[in-house]
C-alpha positions as a printed NumPy array, in Angstrom:
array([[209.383,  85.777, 203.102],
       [205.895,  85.142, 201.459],
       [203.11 ,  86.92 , 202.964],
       [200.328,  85.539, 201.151],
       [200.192,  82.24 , 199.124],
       [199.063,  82.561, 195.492],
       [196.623,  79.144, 195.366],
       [194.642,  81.122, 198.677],
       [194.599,  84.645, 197.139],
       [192.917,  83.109, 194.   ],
       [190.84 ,  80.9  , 195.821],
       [189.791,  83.923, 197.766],
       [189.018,  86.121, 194.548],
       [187.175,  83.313, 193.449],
       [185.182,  82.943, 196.329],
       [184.204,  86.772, 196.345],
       [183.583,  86.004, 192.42 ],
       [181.359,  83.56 , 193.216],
       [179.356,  85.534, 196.453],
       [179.595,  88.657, 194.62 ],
       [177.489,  86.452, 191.433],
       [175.217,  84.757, 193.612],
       [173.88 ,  87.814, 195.34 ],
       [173.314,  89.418, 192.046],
       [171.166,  86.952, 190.75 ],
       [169.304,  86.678, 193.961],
       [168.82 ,  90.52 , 193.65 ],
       [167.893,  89.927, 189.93 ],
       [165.341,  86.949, 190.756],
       [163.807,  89.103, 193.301],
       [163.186,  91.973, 191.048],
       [161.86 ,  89.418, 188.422],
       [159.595,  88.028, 191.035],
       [158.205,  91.561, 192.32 ],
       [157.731,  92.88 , 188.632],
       [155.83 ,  89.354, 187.642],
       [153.145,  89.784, 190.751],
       [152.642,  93.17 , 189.795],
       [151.684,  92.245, 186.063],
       [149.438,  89.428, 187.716],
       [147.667,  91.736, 190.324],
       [147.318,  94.753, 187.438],
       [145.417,  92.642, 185.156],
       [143.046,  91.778, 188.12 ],
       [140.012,  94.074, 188.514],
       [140.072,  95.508, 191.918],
       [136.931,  97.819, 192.713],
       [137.471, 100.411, 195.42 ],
       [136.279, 100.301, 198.759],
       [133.896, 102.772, 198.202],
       [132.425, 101.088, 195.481],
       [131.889,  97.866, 197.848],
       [130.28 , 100.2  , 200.217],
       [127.895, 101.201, 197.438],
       [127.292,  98.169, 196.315],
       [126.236,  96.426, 199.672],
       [123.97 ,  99.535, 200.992],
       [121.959,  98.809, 197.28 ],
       [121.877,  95.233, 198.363],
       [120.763,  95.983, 201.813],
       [117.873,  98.128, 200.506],
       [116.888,  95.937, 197.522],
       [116.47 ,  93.144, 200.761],
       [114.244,  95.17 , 202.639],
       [112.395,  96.089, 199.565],
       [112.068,  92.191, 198.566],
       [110.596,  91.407, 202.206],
       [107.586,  94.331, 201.892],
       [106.79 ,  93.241, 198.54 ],
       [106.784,  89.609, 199.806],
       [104.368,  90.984, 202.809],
       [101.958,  93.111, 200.481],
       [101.906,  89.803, 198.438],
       [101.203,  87.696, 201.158],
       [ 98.163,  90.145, 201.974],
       [ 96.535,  90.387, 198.841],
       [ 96.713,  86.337, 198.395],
       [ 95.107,  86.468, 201.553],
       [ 92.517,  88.613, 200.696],
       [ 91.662,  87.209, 197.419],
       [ 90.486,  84.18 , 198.93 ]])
């Protein structure tokens, strides 16, 4: 007595062929995909948070410093005519 038809055992090696191939290029496309982004976001320039901080405080103080001068403007116009 057969225990296991020949046509089904092939078809079955086949099949894990074929499962075994298709989660290796899924892995592989994956990996592609990860290492591509990473190329894209290293040729970006990032700056730091701390350099945003620094940045905006400056901008904050150039503000003020633009409304006094805009005041002590305002008064000498005033005063000149």
């Amino acid at each position: 007595m057969q225990s296991q038809n020949p046509f089904i055992a092939d078809f079955v090696k086949l099949a894990n062929g074929a499962a075994g191939t298709f989660a290796g290029m899924t892995r592989e496309a994956r990996e592609s995909a990860r290492e591509r982004l990473k190329e894209a976001m290293g040729g970006l320039d990032f700056v730091s948070r701390e350099e945003f901080d620094a940045v905006k405080e400056m901008a904050a103080k150039a503000r003020e410093e633009n409304e006094k001068l805009s005041e002590r403007l305002a008064a000498l116009e005033a005063k000149a005519k």
